[in-house]
C-alpha positions in Angstrom: 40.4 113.8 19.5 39.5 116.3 17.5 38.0 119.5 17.5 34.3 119.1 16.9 34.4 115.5 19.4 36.2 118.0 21.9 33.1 120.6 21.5 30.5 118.1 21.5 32.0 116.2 24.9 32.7 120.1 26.8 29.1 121.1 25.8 27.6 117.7 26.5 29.2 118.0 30.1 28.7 121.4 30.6 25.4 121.2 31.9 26.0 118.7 33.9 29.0 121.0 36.3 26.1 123.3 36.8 23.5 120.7 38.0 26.7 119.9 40.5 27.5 123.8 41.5 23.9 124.4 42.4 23.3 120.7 43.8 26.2 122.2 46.7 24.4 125.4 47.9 20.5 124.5 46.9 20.1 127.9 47.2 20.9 127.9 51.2 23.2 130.6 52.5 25.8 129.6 54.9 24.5 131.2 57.9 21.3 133.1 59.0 20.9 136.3 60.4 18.6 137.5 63.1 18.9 142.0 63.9 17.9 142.5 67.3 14.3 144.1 65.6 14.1 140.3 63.9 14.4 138.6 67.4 12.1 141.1 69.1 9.7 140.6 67.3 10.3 136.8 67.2 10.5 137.0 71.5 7.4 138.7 70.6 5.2 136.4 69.3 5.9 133.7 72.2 4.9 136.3 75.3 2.7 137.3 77.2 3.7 134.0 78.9 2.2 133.0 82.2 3.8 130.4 84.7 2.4 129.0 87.8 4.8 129.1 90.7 4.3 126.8 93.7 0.9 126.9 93.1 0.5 130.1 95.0 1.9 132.5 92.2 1.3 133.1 88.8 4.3 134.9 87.1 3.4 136.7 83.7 6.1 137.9 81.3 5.5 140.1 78.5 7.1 143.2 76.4 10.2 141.6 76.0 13.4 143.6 74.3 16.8 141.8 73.6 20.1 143.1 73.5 22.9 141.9 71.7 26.3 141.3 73.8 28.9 139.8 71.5 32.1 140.5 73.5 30.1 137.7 75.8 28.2 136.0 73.0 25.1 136.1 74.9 21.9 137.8 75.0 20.3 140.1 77.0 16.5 140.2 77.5 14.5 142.5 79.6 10.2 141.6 80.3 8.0 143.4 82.1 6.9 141.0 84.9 3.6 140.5 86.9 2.8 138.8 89.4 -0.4 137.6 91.0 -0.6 136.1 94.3 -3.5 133.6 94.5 -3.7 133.4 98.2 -4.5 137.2 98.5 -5.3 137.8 94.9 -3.0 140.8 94.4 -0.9 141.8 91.8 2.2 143.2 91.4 4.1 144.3 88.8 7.8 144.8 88.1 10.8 144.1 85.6 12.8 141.5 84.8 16.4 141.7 83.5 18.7 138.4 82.2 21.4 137.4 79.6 21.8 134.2 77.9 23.5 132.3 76.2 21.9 129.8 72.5 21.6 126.0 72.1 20.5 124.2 69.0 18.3 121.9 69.7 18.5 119.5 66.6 15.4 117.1 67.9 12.7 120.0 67.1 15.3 121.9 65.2 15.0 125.2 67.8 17.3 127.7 68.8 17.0 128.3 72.6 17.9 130.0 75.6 20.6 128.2 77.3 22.5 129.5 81.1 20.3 131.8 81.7 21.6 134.2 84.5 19.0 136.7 86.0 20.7 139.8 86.0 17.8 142.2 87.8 14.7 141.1 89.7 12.6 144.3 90.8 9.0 145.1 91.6 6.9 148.2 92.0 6.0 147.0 95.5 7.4 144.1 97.4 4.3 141.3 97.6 2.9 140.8 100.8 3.8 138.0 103.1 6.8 137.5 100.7 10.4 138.3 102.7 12.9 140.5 101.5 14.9 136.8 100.5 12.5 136.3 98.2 14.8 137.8 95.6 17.0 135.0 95.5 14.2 132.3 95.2 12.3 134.9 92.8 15.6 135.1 90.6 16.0 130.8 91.0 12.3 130.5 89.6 12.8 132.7 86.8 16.0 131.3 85.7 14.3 128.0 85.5 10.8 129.8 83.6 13.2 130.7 81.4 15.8 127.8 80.7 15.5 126.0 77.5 12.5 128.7 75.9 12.6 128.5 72.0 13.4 131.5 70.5 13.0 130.4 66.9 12.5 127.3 65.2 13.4 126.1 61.8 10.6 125.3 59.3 10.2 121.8 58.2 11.4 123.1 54.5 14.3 124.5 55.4 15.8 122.0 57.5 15.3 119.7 54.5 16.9 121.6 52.0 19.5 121.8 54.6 20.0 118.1 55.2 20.0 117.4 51.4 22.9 119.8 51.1 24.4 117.9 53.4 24.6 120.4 56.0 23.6 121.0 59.8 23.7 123.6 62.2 26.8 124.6 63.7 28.1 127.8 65.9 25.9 130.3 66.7 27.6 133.7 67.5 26.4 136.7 68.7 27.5 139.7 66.7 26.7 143.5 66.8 25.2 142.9 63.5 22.8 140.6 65.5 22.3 136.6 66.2 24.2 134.1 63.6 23.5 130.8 62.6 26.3 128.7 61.0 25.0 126.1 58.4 28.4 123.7 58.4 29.1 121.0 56.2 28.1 117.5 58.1 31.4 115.3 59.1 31.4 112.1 57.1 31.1 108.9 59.0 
């Protein structure tokens, strides 16, 4: 082969190993990122956030702040918590404290809360008619509030750039950097 049919083949593939190289990443990182201020104010958006409990109690979360454990990889959250008893119609207000662990969720493509554990249940004053127990079945109702809440969820765009890449969701680690996402290669069937 000579010289100038060497050139013209290298230069007439050349553009064609770029197309390839950016085909692989279509501009996606391999994981995501979320600082404890980015999942604040993501927590944020989804609360105040009022449950009904046994049709007697209405149980209001709000101000929530997250905490980054990654010797555990979990969470921690803490909400300021109200509650309004609908047989007396009083309130009370308190705190809430829990840690938890992330799920991907790759039906609605959300990252939630998964085994949550409340960690602290208190209130200002204890709410009349309600024993001392109540604690336990306070910190059982929350738990399940709580269980399975979305704290982010991937934009339709994304997770199709992320599928033609041929990539998915993998681990999801909690560092002291904040919350990562792995985007891993999909296994071949």
């Amino acid at each position: 082969m000579t010289l100038s049919r060497r050139r013209l083949l290298l230069s007439g593939l050349a553009p064609l190993g770029f197309a390839l190289a950016g085909c692989g990443s279509l501009g996606l990182p391999s994981q995501l990122t979320f600082s404890q201020s980015d999942l604040d104010e993501r927590l944020a958006r989804r609360f105040p956030r009022t449950q009904r409990v046994l049709e007697v109690l209405d149980l209001t979360l709000s101000a929530p702040h997250v905490a980054l454990l990654p010797d555990q990889n979990r969470l921690a959250c803490d909400f300021a918590l109200q509650l309004r008893e609908r047989l007396f119609d009083s309130n009370h207000a308190g705190r809430i404290g829990f840690d938890s662990a992330l799920r991907w969720e790759p039906q609605d493509a959300t990252l939630r809360l998964s085994q949550v554990r409340v960690q602290r249940l208190d209130f200002d004053t204890l709410p009349r008619g309600l024993p001392a127990s109540s604690q336990r079945v306070g910190r059982l109702l929350a738990e399940q509030l709580l269980e399975g809440l979305a704290l982010w969820q991937m934009p339709e765009e994304q997770r199709g750039r992320l599928q033609r890449a041929g990539r998915d969701v993998g681990p999801i680690d909690v560092t002291a950097q904040g919350l990562v996402v792995h985007f891993t290669p999909v296994p071949a069937r």
